[in-house]
Every structure is written in structure tokens, then in C-alpha cells.
C-alpha positions in Angstrom: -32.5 -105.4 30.6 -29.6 -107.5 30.0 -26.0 -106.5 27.7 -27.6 -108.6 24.6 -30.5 -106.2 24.9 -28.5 -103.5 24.8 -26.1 -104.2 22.1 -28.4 -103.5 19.0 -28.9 -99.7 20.6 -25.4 -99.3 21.1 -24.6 -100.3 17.3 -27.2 -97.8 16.1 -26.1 -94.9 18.3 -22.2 -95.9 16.6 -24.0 -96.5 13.0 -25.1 -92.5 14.1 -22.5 -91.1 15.3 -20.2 -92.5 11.9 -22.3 -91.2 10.0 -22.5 -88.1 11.3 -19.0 -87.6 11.4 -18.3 -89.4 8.3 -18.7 -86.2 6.5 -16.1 -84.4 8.4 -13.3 -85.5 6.6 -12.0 -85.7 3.5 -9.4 -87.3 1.8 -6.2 -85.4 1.6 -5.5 -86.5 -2.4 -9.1 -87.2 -2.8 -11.3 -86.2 -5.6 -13.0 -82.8 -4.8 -14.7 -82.1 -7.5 -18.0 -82.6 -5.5 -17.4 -80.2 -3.1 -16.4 -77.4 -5.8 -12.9 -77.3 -4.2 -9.6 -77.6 -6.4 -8.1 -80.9 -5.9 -4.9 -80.7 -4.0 -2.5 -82.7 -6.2 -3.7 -79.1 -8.8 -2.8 -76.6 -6.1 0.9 -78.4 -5.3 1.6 -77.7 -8.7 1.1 -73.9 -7.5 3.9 -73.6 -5.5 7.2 -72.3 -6.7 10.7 -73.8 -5.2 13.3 -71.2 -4.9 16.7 -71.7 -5.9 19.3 -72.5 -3.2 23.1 -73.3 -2.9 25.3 -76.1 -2.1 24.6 -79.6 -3.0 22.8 -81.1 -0.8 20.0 -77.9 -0.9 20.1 -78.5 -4.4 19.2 -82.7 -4.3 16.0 -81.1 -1.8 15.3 -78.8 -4.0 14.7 -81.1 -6.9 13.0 -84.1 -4.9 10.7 -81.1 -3.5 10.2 -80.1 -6.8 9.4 -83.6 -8.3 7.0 -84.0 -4.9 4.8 -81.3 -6.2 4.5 -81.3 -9.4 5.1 -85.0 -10.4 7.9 -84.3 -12.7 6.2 -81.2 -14.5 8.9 -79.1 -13.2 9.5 -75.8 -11.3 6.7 -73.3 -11.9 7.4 -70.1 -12.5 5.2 -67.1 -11.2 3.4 -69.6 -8.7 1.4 -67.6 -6.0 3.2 -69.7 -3.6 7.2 -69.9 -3.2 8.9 -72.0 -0.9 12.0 -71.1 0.2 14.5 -72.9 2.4 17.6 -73.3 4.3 19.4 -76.7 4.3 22.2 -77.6 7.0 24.1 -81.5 7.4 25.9 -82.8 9.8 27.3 -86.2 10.8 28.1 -87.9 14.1 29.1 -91.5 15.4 26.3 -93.0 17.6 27.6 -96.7 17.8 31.6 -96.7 18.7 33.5 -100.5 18.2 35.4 -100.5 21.7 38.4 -103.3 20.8 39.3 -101.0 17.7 38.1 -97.7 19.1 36.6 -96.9 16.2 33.2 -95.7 14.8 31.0 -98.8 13.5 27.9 -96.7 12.4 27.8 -92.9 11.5 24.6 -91.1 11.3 24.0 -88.4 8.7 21.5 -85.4 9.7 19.7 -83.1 7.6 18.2 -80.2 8.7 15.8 -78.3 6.9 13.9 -75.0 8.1 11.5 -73.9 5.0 8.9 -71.4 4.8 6.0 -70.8 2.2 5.3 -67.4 1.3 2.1 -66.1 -0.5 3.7 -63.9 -3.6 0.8 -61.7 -3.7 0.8 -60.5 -0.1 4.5 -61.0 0.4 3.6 -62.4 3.7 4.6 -66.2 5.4 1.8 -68.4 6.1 3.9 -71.5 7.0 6.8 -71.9 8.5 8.0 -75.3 9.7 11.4 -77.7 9.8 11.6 -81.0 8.1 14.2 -83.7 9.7 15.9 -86.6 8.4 18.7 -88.9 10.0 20.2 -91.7 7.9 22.4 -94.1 9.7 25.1 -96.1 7.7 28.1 -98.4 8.4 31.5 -96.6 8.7 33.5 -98.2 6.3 37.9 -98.0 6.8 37.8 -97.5 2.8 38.1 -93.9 2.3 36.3 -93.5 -0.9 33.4 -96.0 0.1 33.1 -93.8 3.0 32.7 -91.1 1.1 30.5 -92.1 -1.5 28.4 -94.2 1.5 27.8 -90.6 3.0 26.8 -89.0 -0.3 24.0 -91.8 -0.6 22.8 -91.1 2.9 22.6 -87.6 1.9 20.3 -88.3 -0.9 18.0 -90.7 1.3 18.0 -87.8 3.5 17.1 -85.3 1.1 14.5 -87.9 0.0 12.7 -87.7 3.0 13.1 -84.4 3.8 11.1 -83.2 0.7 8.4 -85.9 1.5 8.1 -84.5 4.6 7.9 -81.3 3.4 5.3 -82.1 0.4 3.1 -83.7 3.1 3.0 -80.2 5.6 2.1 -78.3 2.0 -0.3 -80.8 0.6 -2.1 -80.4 4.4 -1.7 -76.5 4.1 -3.2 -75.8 1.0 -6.0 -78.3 1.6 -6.6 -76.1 4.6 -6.7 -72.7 2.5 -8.8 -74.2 -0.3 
């Protein structure tokens, strides 16, 4: 029996096989409705955000919130309540040796959150999201300045994003 003879079984055993695992997965934003299960993009908008200090918590906070709900807002009385802890930092990875100066400063953002179930009081996820933003170190103070504030916000950005995708996984999980 030669290869050629061999390649029509082969594509049926794959044909198989895909379809047998094809119903394995499912979509993570996907329509559940056939399955009975509540859609996932419904049980995001179950999850509370506590409030937190500082401003760089608070500009997590509110893309967090905006990556759950879609701009509905904070609910309140959610069975689900994230709560977090947010800590920046900056340091120079790229240093111009004829000035001795930074050319490039990277801006960290650390976030360790946890999701608590309201009714049991108890923590069923607790994970870190991370986010460096590199920028170009600028001699102007103020540009500096603001240049940083802007990487913080990118930061945050991503942060929460990572955040809303480690939920959206979670509660698909529980559902």
C-alpha cells in the first residue's frame, strides 16, 4: 500500500478526531444560550470593583470597571468583589554613555488582585496582573512628567485587560 493510498484514511481518522473534539470547547464570549449557560459578557457585569487609593489604583479601577461592564458602571451588591493592591515603579533600562544619562525609562505596574465570592466570604481567585511601558526620557521636566503620567495610564490599560481576561476565564469556568 503506497502513501497516496493512505492519505484518504488519514483525513478521515483527522475529519474524526475534529469532530469529536470540536465539541470541547467553546467560545469564551460566545453565545451560550444553547447550552443553558449564562453568557459570560452577563456574569462580568456580576462582579463588583472595590474602591482603592492613590491615582494610579484609581485609573485601574475604572478601566477594570469599564472592562466588565462595558460602561454600565460599578455594580453594587455583586456576588463577586474584586479587590486589589496597585504598586509603580520606574527604572532606566537603556543609559546614553557620551551624556551619562538615561535615554529610555520604563514604567512598571504591579497589580496583585483577588476575587472574593460575597456570599461565602471566601477567595476563589487570586492572581497578579503586569504591565511595563517603556518611554523616552525627556531633559524637559514637565514633559517628563506628564510622559510618565501617560505610561501610567497605558499601564493601567493593560493591567485591567489583563485582569478582565483571568475573570472572563474564571467565571466561564464556574458557570
Amino acid at each position: 500500500m503506497s502513501w497516496l493510498d493512505r492519505v484518504p484514511i488519514r483525513l478521515a481518522v483527522a475529519m474524526l478526531l475534529a469532530a469529536a473534539a470540536g465539541g470541547c470547547f467553546q467560545p469564551l464570549y460566545g453565545d451560550r444560550s444553547l447550552t443553558g449557560g449564562p453568557s459570560v459578557r452577563d456574569a462580568m457585569r456580576d462582579v463588583e470593583v472595590a474602591a482603592i487609593d492613590g491615582r494610579i489604583g484609581q485609573e485601574v479601577r475604572n478601566d477594570l470597571i469599564f472592562e466588565l461592564t462595558g460602561g454600565e458602571g460599578n455594580p453594587v451588591g455583586a456576588p463577586y468583589r474584586v479587590t486589589m493592591t496597585v504598586s509603580s515603579s520606574t527604572f532606566y533600562p537603556v543609559i546614553d554613555l557620551s551624556a551619562g544619562r538615561p535615554s529610555a525609562e520604563t514604567v512598571s505596574l504591579d497589580v496583585l488582585y483577588r476575587v472574593e465570592d460575597v456570599a461565602n466570604k471566601k477567595t476563589v481567585l487570586n492572581e497578579r496582573a503586569l504591565a511595563r511601558v517603556t518611554i523616552d526620557r525627556s531633559q524637559q521636566r514637565f514633559a517628563r512628567v506628564r510622559a510618565i503620567r501617560d505610561a501610567e495610564n497605558r499601564a493601567a490599560k493593560v493591567a485591567a485587560e489583563q485582569m478582565r481576561s483571568r475573570i472572563a476565564a474564571f467565571l466561564l469556568t464556574r458557570s
